[in-house]
C-alpha positions in Angstrom: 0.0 0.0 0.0 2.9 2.1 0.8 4.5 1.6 -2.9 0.8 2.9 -4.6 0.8 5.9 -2.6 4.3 7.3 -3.4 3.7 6.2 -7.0 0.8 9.1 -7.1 3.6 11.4 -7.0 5.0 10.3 -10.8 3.5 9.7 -13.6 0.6 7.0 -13.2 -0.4 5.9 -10.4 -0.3 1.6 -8.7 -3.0 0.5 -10.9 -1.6 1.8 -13.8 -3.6 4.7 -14.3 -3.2 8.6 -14.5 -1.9 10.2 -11.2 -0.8 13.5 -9.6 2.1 13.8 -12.2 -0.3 13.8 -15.1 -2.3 17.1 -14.1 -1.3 20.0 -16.4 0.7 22.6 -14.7 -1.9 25.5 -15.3 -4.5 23.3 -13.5 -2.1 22.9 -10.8 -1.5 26.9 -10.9 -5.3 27.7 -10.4 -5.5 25.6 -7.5 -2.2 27.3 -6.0 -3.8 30.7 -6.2 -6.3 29.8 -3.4 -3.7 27.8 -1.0 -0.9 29.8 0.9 2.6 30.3 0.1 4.0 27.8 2.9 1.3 25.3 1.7 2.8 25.7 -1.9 5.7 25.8 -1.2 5.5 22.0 0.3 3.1 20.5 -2.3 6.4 21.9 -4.9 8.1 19.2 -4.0 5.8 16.5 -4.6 6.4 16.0 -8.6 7.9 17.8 -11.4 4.9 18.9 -12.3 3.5 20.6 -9.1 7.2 22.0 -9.1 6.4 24.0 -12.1 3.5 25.3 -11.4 5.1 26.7 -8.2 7.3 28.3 -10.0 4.6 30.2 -12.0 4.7 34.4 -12.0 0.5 33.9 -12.1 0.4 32.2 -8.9 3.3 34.4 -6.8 2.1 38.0 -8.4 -1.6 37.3 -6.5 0.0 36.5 -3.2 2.0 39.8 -3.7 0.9 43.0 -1.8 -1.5 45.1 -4.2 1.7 47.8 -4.6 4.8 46.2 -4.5 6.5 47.3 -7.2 6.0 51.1 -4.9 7.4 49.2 -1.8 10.6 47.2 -4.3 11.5 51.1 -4.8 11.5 52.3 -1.2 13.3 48.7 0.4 15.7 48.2 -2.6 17.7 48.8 -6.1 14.4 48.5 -8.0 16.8 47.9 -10.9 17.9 45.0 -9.2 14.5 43.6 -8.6 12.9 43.8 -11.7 14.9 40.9 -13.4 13.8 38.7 -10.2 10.7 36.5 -10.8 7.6 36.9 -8.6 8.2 34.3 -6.6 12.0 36.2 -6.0 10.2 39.0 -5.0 7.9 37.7 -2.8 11.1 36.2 -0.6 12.6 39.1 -0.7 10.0 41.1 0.4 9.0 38.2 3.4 12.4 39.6 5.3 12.6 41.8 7.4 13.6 45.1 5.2 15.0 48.1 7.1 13.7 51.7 6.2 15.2 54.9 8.2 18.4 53.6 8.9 17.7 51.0 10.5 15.0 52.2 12.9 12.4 50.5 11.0 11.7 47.3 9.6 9.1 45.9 6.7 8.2 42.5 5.6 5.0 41.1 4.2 3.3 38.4 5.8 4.5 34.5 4.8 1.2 33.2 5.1 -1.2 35.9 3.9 1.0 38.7 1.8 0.1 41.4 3.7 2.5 44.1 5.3 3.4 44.4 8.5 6.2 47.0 10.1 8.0 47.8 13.4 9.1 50.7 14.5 12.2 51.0 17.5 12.4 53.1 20.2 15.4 54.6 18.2 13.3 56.3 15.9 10.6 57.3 18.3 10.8 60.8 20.3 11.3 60.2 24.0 11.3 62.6 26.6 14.3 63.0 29.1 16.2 60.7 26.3 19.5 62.3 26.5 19.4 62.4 30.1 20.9 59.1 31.8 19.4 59.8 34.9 16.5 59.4 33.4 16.8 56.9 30.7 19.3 54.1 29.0 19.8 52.2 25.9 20.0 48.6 27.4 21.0 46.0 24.4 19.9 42.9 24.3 18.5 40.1 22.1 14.8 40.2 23.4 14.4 43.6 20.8 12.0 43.0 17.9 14.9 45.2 16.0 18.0 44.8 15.0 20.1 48.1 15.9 23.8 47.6 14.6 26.8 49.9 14.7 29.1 49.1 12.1 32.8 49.1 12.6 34.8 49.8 9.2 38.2 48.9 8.3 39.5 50.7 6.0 43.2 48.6 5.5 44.4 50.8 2.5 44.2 53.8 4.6 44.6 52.4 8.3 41.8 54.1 9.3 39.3 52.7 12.0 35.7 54.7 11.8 32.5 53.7 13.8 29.3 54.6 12.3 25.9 54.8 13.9 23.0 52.9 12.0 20.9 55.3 13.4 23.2 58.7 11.5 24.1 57.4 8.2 26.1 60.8 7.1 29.4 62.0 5.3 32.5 61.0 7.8 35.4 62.8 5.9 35.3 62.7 2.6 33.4 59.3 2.6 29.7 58.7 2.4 28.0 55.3 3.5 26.0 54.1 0.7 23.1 51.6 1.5 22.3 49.2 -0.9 20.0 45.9 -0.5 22.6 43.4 -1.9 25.7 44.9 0.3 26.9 47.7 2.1 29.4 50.0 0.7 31.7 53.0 1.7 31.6 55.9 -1.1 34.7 57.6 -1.7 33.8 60.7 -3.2 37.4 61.7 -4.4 38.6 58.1 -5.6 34.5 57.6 -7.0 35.4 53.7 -5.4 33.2 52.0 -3.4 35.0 49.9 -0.5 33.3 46.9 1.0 32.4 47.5 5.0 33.2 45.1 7.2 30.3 44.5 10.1 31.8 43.1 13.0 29.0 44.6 15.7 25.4 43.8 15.6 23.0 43.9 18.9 19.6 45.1 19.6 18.5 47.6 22.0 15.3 48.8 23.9 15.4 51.8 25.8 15.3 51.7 29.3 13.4 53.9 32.1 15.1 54.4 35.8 12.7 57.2 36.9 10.9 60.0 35.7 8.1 62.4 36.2 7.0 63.1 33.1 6.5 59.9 31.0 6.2 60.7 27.1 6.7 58.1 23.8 5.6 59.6 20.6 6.3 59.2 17.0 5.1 59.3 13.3 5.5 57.2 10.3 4.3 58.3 6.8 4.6 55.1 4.4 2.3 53.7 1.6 0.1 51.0 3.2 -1.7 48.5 1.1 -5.3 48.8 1.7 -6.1 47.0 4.6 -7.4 47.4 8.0 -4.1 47.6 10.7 -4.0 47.6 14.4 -1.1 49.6 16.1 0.4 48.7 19.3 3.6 49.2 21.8 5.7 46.5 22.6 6.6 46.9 26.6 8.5 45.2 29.5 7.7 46.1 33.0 11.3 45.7 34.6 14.9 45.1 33.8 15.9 41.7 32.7 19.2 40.3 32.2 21.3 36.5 32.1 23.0 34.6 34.8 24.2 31.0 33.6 22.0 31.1 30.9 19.0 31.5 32.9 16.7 34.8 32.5 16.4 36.9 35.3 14.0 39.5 35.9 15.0 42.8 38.0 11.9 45.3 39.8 14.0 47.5 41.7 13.0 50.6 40.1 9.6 49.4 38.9 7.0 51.6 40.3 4.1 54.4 39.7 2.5 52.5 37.1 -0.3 51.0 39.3 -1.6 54.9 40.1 -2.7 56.4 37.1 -3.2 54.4 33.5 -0.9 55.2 30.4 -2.8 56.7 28.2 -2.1 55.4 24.5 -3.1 57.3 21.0 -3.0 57.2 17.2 -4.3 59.3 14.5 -3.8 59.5 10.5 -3.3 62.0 7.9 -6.8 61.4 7.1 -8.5 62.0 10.2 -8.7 58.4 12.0 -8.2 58.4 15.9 -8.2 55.8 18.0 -7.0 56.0 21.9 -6.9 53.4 25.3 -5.8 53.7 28.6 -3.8 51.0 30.8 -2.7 50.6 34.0 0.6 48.7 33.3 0.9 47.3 36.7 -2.2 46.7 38.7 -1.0 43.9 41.0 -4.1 43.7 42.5 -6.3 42.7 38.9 -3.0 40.5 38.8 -3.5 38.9 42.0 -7.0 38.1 41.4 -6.6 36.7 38.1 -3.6 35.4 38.4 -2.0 36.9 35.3 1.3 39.3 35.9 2.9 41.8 33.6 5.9 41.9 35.6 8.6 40.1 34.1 7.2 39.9 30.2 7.0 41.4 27.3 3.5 42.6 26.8 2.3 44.1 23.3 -0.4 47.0 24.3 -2.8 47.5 21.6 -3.5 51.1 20.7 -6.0 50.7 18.3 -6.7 50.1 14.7 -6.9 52.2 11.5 -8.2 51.9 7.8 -6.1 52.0 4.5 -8.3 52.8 1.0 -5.4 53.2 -0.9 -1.6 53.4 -0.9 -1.4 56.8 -2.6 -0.9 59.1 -1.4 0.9 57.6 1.6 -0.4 56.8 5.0 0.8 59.2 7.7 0.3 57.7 11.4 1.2 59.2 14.5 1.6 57.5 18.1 2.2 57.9 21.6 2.0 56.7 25.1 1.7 59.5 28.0 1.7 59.1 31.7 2.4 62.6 32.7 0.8 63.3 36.2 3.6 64.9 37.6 2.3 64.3 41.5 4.5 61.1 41.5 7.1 60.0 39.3 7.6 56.2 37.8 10.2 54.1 36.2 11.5 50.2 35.7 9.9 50.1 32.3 11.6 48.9 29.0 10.4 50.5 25.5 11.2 48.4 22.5 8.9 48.7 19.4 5.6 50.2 18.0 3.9 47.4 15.9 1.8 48.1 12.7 0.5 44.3 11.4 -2.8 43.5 9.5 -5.9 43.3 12.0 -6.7 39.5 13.4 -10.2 40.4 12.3 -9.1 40.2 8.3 -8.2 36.4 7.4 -4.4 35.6 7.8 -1.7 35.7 10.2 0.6 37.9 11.4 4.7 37.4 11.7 6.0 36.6 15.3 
């Protein structure tokens, strides 16, 4: 029984008759357009036919965002792109991409096409930032994004430079040059572009000791597919760090959260608002219920907002306020905003 059934792969099947490997590729394409790309992706390898149809530009350009050749120009050489087929594209565009340096990342969806985006605390406006009393970049591996500070040897000159991800800008007579298929040092006397060497990459989240005046806000102007998208802020109440590989979880300046909610707030270019308010640590609810948020990283939803079109381009702003300056608060860890495609619309979203 086991032979016949791995004989419907091939051409015929254990009586002798027609099987799997006998169905025309184009048939095979029209029932691809209605499965999802991971399920395509594993009935590929079934039979050279199935393989084929896999392969297909009809079946990859429907799973595609509505305007991706617009998002191929803002995450890459679009030059580049347009000799890649749509199933290509659709890999490419499946990674995380960064935008702004760094401080943002885009991918679309594996198992439903659709975009999703996060946003770190590096390219978010914080209050008392610049103060270390007040707050401090912690890095770690728990961040949604990658920040990275690239270290650049340049051995025909002898020259050791450090560049920020965050400020990308002339050093010398040298500019840094981003391109999707490499990084590159521009020499603007030689007109030579040098290969950078990365040798640093860590993540970061931005860290709260204490402070009276509690204030995260931020805007992102980018052309969303139509969809509906729910914004949230991804938080950790308390510090956390590693002792022989074990996680450890630190509340010593953890307090003021459990007197007055955080109140959290979005609005579009188009007039959409949407606003909630939390207490981030009401021990007591926690006690009852048994659930803490001590200790974890929780994602806060904000609320949601509607895309018609992706033209012109979306503007959303954010923030999070506690600012009751009767009693101050701290022992709170900002990492990322989250824009991904509503739970109520079918598909997933990237974790």
């Amino acid at each position: 029984m086991g032979a016949s059934l791995s004989n419907l792969g091939e051409n015929g099947s254990g009586s002798g008759g027609p099987g799997l490997g006998d169905i025309p590729e184009s048939c095979v394409a029209c029932v691809f357009l209605y499965l999802s790309p991971p399920e395509i992706c594993n009935l590929a390898r079934l039979n050279r036919s199935f393989r084929g149809a896999a392969s297909s530009d009809a079946v990859w350009e429907a799973k595609l965002p509505s305007n991706y050749h617009h998002l191929l120009q803002l995450l890459s050489n679009s030059g580049v792109c347009e000799s890649l087929s749509k199933k290509d594209i659709f890999a490419f565009l499946a990674r995380p991409n960064p935008l702004d340096y760094g401080n943002k990342l885009v991918w679309v969806d594996r198992n439903a096409g659709r975009v999703c985006m996060s946003i770190s605390a590096k390219g978010m406006g914080i209050t008392g930032i610049d103060d270390r009393r007040y707050w401090n970049w912690v890095p770690t591996e728990e961040s949604r994004l990658v920040w990275s500070v690239l270290c650049v040897i340049l051995s025909h000159l002898d020259i050791l430079f450090l560049i920020e991800a965050k400020s990308f800008a002339p050093v010398s007579d040298m500019v840094v040059d981003i391109d999707m298929l490499g990084l590159f040092l521009f020499s603007s006397r030689s007109g030579q572009q040098v290969p950078l060497q990365v040798t640093i990459i860590f993540n970061v989240v931005a860290y709260l000791q204490q402070i009276w005046w509690f204030e995260v806000d931020g805007s992102v102007t980018f052309p969303f597919p139509p969809d509906i998208y729910t914004l949230s802020f991804r938080i950790h109440l308390g510090r956390f760090s590693r002792r022989l590989g074990r996680r450890i979880s630190h509340f010593d300046d953890t307090h003021g959260w459990d007197i007055k909610p955080v109140r959290f707030e979005l609005s579009t270019s188009d007039g959409q608002h949407a606003s909630s308010k939390c207490f981030l640590d009401d021990t007591r609810e926690a006690d009852a219920n048994g659930s803490y948020k001590r200790g974890c990283w929780i994602e806060y939803k904000v609320g949601e907002f509607l895309v018609n079109g992706s033209y012109p381009p979306t503007e959303v702003r954010f923030s999070m306020k506690q600012i009751d300056c009767t009693h101050s608060k701290g022992g709170l860890c900002v990492d990322s905003v989250l824009i991904m495609p509503s739970e109520n619309r079918r598909g997933g979203t990237l974790k």
